[in-house]
Structures are given as structure tokens and as C-alpha cells.
C-alpha positions as CSV (number, residue, x, y, z in Angstrom):
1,X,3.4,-5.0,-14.8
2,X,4.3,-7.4,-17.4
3,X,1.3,-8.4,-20.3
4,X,2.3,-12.2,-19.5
5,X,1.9,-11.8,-15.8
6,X,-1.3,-9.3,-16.6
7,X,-2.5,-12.1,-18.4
8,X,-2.0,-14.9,-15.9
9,X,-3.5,-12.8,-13.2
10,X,-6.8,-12.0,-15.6
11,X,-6.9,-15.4,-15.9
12,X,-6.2,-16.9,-12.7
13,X,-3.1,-18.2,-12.6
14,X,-1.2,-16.2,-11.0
15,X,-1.7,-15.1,-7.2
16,X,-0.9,-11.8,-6.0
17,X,1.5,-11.6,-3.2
18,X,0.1,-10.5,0.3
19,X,3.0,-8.0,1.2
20,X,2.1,-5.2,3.9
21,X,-1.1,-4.5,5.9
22,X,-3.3,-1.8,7.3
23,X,-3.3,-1.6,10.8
24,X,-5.4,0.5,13.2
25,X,-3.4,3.0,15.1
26,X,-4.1,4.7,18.3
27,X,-4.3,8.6,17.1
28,X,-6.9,9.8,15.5
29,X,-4.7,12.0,12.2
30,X,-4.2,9.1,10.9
31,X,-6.9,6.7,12.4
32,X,-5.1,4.2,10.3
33,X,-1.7,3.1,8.6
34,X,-0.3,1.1,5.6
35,X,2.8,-0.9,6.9
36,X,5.5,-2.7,4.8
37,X,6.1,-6.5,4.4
38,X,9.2,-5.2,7.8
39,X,6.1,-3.6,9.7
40,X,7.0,-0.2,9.1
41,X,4.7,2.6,8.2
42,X,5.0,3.2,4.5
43,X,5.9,7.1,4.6
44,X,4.7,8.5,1.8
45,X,0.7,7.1,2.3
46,X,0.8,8.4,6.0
47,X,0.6,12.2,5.1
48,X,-2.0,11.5,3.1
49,X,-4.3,9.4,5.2
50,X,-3.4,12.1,8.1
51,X,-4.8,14.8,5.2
52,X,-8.0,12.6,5.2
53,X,-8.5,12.8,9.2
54,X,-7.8,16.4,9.2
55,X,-10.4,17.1,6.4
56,X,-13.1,15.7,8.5
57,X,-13.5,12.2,6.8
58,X,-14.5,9.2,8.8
59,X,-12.3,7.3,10.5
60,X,-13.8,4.3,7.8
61,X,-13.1,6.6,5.1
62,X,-8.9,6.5,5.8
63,X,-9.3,2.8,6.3
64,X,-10.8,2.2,2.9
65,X,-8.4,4.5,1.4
66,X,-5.7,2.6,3.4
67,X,-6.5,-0.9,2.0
68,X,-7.0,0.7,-1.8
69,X,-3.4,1.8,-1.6
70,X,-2.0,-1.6,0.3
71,X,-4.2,-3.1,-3.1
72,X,-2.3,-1.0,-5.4
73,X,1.2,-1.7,-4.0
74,X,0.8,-5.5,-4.2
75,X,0.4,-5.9,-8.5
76,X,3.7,-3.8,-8.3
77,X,5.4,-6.3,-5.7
78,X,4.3,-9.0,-7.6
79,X,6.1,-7.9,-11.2
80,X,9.5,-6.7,-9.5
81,X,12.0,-9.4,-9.9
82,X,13.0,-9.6,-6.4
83,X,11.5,-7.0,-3.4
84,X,14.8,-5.5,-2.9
85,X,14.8,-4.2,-6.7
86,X,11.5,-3.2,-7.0
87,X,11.2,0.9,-7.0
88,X,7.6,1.5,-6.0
89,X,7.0,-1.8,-3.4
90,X,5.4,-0.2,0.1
91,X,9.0,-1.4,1.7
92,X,10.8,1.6,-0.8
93,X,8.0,4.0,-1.7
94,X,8.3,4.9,2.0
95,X,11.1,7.1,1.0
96,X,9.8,8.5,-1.7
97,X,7.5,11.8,-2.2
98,X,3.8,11.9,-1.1
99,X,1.2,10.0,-2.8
């Protein structure tokens, strides 16, 4: 993230954009998914949040850690010049290796 765009967020005058989601799914490894600003499942969060499941978390516990990485993803989205450039937006970190 730029300092200047750092700045204006700290500030607040600047907005973070609202790309992707968490939805609720209807398995239980993973209880939830993170999509991408297309509605696909971002790929590289869903082993994870399926490691959560299996490791006897709560259901709540995946869905937190669900919306922690959607919050994550969206200061990167919001420095990237344009989505389609941006390497680490939830639309292309779906193809890259596991969080």
C-alpha cells in the first residue's frame, strides 16, 4: 500500500473498496467461503478454512477467520492500479499457493 493512500485511509479520506464476500456454504469442511468480486471461491483461503473445520474449530471460528482475510485482501484491491493488475487481489490469489 502506498504512504499517500495509507495516509488518506488513517485519515479518512479515502474508502476501502468492498470487493468479495464470505458466504455460508452448505458442507461442513469448510462451513464457510471467501469469494471474489466474480463470485468465485478464492482458492488458496479454502484449504485453509477446511484445516480450521477439520481441527475441530467452530463453525463461527472459520467465519471470523473468513471475514479477517476478505479484510485483508481489500487494502490490497484498493492500492492496485486497476483489479486486473493487482497480484494479491482475492480474484488472482485464488491461483496462487495456500495462505
Amino acid at each position: 500500500m502506498t504512504s499517500h493512500l495509507r495516509n488518506q485511509l488513517m485519515e479518512g479520506r479515502a474508502v476501502l473498496p468492498r470487493v468479495g464476500s464470505v458466504v455460508q456454504l452448505e458442507t461442513q469442511h469448510p462451513a464457510y467461503a471467501v469469494l471474489d468480486p466474480d463470485g468465485s471461491p478464492v482458492e488458496s483461503v479454502t484449504p485453509y478454512l477446511r484445516d480450521l473445520a477439520l481441527n475441530d474449530n467452530s463453525p463461527e471460528t472459520s467465519r471470523s477467520y473468513a471475514n479477517d482475510l476478505l479484510r485483508w485482501f481489500r487494502p490490497i484491491a484498493a492500492s492496485s492500479p486497476s483489479p486486473s493488475s493487482s497480484t494479491a487481489t482475492p480474484s488472482t490469489t485464488r491461483a496462487s499457493a495456500g495462505c
